[in-house]
N, C-alpha and C positions, 0 to 999 in steps of 0.2 A: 289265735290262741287255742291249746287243744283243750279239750272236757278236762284233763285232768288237773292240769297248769290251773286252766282257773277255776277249776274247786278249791284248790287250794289255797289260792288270793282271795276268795271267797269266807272262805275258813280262817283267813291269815286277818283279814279285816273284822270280822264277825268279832273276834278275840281282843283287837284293839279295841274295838268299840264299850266289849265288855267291861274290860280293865278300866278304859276312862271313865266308866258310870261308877268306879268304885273308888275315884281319886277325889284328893283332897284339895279345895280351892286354896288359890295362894293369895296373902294380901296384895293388892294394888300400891303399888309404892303413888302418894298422892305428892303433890307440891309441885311437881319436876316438870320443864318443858323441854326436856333432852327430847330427842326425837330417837333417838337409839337406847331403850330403857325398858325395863319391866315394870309395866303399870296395868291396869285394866283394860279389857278390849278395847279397842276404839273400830268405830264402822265405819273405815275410811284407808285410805292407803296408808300405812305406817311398817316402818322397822323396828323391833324389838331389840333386835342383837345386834349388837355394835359391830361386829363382823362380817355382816350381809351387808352385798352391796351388789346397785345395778339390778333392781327386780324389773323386769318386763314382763308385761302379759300381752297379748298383740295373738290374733288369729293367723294362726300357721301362716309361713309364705308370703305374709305380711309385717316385716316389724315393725312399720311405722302405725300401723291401724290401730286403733281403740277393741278394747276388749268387748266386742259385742255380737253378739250371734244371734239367731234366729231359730225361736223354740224347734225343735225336731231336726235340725240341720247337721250335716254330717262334718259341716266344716270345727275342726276341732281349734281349741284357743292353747295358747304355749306357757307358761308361766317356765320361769327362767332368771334365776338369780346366783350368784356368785358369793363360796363363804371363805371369808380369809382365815379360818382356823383348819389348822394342821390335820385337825379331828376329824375321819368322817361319821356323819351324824345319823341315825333313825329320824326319819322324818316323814310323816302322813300329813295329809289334808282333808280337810272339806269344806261345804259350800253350806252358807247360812242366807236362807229366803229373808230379805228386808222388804217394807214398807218405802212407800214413793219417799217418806223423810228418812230412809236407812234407819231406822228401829226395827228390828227383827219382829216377822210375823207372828201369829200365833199357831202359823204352820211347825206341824212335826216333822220330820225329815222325810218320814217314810210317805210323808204328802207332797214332798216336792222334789223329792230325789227317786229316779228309777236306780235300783242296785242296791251298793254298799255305801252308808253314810258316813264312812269314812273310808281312806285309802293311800296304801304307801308310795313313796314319791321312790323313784328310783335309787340305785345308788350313782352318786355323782359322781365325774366324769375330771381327770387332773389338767390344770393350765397345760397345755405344751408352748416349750420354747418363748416363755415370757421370763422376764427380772422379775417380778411378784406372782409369787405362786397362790393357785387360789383353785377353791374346788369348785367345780359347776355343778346345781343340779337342776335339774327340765323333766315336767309332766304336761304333758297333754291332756285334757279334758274338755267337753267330755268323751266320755270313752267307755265300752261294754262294761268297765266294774262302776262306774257313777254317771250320772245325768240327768238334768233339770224335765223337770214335767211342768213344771206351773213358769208362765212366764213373771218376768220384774227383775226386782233387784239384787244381788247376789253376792254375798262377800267370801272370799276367798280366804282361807285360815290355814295356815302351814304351823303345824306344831311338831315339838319331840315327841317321838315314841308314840304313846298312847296317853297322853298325857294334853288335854287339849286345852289347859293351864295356863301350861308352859310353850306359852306362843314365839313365833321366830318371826312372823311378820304376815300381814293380811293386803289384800287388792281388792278393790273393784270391778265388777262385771256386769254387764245386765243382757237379759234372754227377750227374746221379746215378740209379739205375734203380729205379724202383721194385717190386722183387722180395722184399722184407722186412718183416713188419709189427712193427712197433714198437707197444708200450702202455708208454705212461708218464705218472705221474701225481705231484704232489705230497702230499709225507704227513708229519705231525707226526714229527721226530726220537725217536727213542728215548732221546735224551741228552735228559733235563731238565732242565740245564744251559744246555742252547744251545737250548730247543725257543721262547724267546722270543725267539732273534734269528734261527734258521735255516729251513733251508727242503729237505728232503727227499726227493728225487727216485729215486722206484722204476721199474724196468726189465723188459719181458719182451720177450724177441726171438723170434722164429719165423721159419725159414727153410725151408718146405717144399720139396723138388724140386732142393736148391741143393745140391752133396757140400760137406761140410764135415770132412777129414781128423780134425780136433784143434781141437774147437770153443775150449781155450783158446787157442790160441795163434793160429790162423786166423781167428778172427772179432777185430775191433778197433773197441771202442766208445769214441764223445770223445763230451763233451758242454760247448756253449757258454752262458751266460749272459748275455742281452743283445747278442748276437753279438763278446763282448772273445775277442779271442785271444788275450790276455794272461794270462789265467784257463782255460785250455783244460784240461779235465780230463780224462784217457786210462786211469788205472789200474782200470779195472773188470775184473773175474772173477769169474761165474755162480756163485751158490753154489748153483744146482742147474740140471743137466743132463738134460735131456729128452730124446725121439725129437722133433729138429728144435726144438728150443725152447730157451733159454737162460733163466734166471729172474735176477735182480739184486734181490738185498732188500736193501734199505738202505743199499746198498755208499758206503764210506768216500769215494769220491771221488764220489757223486753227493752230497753235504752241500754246501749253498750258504751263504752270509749271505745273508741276505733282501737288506740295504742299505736301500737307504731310495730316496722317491720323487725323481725328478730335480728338480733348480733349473731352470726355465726362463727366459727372457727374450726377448721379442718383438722383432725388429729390422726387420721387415719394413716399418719405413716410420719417416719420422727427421722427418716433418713433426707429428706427433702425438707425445703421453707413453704409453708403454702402462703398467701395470700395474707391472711395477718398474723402471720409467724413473724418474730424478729430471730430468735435464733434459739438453738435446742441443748441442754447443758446437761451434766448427770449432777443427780440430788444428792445430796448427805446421805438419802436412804439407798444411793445405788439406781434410780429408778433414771427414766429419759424424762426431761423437766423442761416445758416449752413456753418461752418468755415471749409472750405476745406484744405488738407493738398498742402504745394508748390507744384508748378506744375516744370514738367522738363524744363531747358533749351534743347531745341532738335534742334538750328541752323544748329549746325554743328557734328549731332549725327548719325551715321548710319541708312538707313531704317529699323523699326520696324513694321510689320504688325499687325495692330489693330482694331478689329472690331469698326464699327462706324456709322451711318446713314445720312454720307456724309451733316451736319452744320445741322440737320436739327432738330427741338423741338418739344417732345413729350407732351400730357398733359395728367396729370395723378395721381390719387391718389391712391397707391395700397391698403386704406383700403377700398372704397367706387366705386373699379371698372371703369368707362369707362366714367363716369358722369362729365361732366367737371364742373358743378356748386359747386362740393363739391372738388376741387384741390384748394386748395388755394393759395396766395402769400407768398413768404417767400424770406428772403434776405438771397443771395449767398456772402463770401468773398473768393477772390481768389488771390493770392500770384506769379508771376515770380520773380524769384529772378533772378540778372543779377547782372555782374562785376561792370558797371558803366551804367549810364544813355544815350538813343540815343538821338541825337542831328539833328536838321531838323526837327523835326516834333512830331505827339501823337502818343500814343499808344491804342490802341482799344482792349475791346472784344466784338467777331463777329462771325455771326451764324444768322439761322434764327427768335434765341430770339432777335436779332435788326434788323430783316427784310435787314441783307444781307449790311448792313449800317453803317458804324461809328457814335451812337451817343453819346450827350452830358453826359447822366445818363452811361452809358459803356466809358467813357474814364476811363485808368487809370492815376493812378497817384506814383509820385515817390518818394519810402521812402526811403531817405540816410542813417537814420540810418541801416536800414535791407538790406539794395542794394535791393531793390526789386522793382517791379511794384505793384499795389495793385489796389483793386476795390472791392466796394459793390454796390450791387444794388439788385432790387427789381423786381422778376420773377416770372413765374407761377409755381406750381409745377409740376412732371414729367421728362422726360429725358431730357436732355439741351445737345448736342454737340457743340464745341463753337475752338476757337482757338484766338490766338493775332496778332492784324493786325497792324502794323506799317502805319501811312497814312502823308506823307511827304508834307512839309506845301506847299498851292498851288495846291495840287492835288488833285482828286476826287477819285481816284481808289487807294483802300490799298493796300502793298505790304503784304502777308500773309508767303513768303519764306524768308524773315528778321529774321524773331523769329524761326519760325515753319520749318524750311526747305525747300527741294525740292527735290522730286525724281520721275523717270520715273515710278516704281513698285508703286507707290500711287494707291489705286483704285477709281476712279471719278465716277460720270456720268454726260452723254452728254447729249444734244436736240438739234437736227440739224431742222430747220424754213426754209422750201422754199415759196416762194411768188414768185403770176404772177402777174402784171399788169394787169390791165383789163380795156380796154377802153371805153368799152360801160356803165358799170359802174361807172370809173373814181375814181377807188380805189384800193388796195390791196390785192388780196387773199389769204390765207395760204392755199395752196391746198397740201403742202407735209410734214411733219415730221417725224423724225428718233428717238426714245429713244436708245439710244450706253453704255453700260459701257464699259471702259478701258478694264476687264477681261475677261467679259462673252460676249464681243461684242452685 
């Protein structure tokens, strides 16, 4: 970029910034569990506009990888989302420092952003050669106009304009230093009870050369499961304390359910049947509509080793390559067939096509004639792994071993988050992380 280009961006963002310190807050619409809605921030993966669809954040050249980087590192992260409205929009972003519980710090920006504390996202980029036209846009970050200085937690804010109000949808990230060594391993439960559906995950942290006041209370370990931050597990405490060492045996909140291996189905090309495709029809809305054959009941079914990409969505069109502008939308129908109907609560499908989430467009619903669960909806193309999540009325976290089973031999992966306190800064650092698979450790 030359000197003058980005003075300008410079200048271009300065003026955003301005204008939003001079904007008026907008009521929080309260009550509502729409997931596509204007309500108050939430510091967590969410959609605001019911037009956006498909947000990916994944480190360049990677899109199946977790948004996670390493403080100073050149490797930049992709954010990448698609808007069905005809309109193209002004749209900037920036990054808000959180705390190990995602509560925003009491860092200022100019404390944890090198650059400009806000910054415009390009102009997006139109479908080619799809039946649903849809506008792309994609920023890379970080990048010479914005970039994290303080490692931890990081939420990701895509607003209009200058206007950082009126949100359009937010992500997850975390930066982090690597100062901490983590050993973690899975290990048969102790409980023989649950040692045939669970999965046991032991702890050792070291933190040489780091002060650590009150290693209980200073140090804060979460551990993730397939990257759900819905299952996010935080109550861990040392049951033995070292010179610089923390030990974790067996700790109650490191007990996982195995779960069971993901349901996959191929969408990446609608001219072919793949593997559980039954056959492929055009929709009322014009679109390619692919009627998957029933899926197994597998509650109460033996372990069956299956490869899978652990919930995760690919996107992809295998005539056009690697391009995500030419994958288009297509409706999936998918079939459980069950004896009789669960009682307590809905039934979900769930993966990273709902961002790890029960929503409203993925509820299914129950057909008496056919005893079955059923559901259509309306997805990108590419590989979908996906499974049914039973989410009992009153709760926020779905049970996934209801439908799908539970067994120890599942293969997972883990992300083990250390955070130190730091009182000079009066914030949270992610100075240690561990990536674990159940198999391959």
């Amino acid at each position: 970029m030359n000197i003058c280009v980005r003075h300008a961006w410079l200048l271009r963002s300065m003026v955003v910034t301005m204008l939003a310190s001079c904007g008026t807050a907008q009521p929080a619409i309260s009550g509502t569990e729409e997931y596509y809605s204007t309500q108050e921030l939430k510091y967590e993966d969410h959609i605001y506009s019911p037009t956006v669809q498909t947000v990916q954040l994944f480190k360049k050249g990677f899109e199946l990888s977790p948004p996670v980087i390493e403080l100073g590192s050149t490797e930049p992260l992709v954010l990448r989302f698609d808007d069905f409205s005809p309109d193209v929009e002004d749209l900037s972003y920036t990054l808000v420092h959180c705390n190990a519980d995602w509560i925003p710090s009491d860092l200022n920006p100019s404390q944890y952003l090198g650059g400009v504390p806000t910054d415009f996202i390009p102009q997006p980029r139109q479908s080619f050669n799809t039946l649903k036209h849809f506008l792309e846009y994609e920023v890379e970050f970080p990048n010479d106009m914005m970039k994290p200085t303080v490692a931890g937690n990081y939420l990701v804010k895509v607003f209009r304009g200058s206007d950082q109000e009126d949100v359009v949808l937010t992500r997850r990230m975390l930066v982090f230093e690597n100062r901490i060594q983590v050993d973690a391993r899975i290990v048969p439960t102790r409980n023989v009870e649950r040692r045939d559906a669970d999965q046991q995950l032991e702890l050792t942290v070291r933190y040489p050369g780091i002060t650590v006041p009150d290693p209980f209370s200073d140090v804060y370990v979460a551990v993730l499961q397939n990257m759900r931050w819905d299952d996010l597990r935080t109550a861990f405490r040392p049951k033995f304390v070292r010179d610089a060492e923390l030990v974790y045996d067996q700790p109650a909140a490191g007990l996982f359910q195995g779960g069971n291996e993901w349901r996959g189905v191929d969408l990446k090309s609608m001219r072919y049947s793949t593997v559980r495709m039954d056959h492929v029809i055009t929709s009322p809305e014009g679109l390619d509509e692919a009627i998957l054959l029933p899926d197994e009941k597998r509650e109460y079914r033996i372990y069956l080793d299956m490869p899978d990409i652990n919930g995760k969505h690919l996107v992809k069109n295998d005539l056009v390559g690697a391009d995500p502008l030419s994958a288009d939308y297509v409706y999936v129908d998918l079939t459980l067939p069950r004896s009789e109907e669960l009682t307590g609560g809905d039934v979900y499908v769930y993966g990273a096509v709902t961002d790890f989430q029960c929503l409203r467009d993925f509820r299914c619903t129950w057909d008496a004639a056919r005893k079955a669960y059923t559901l259509r909806a309306l997805v990108k193309q590419g590989y979908m792994d996906y499974q049914y999540a039973f989410l009992p009325a009153g709760s926020t976290v779905p049970d996934l071993s209801k439908l799908e089973g539970s067994h120890y031999q599942t293969e997972n992966d883990y992300l083990v988050l250390v955070y130190v306190r730091d009182y000079q800064l009066r914030c949270d650092r992610l100075l240690g992380l561990r990536f674990l698979n159940s198999r391959k450790g």
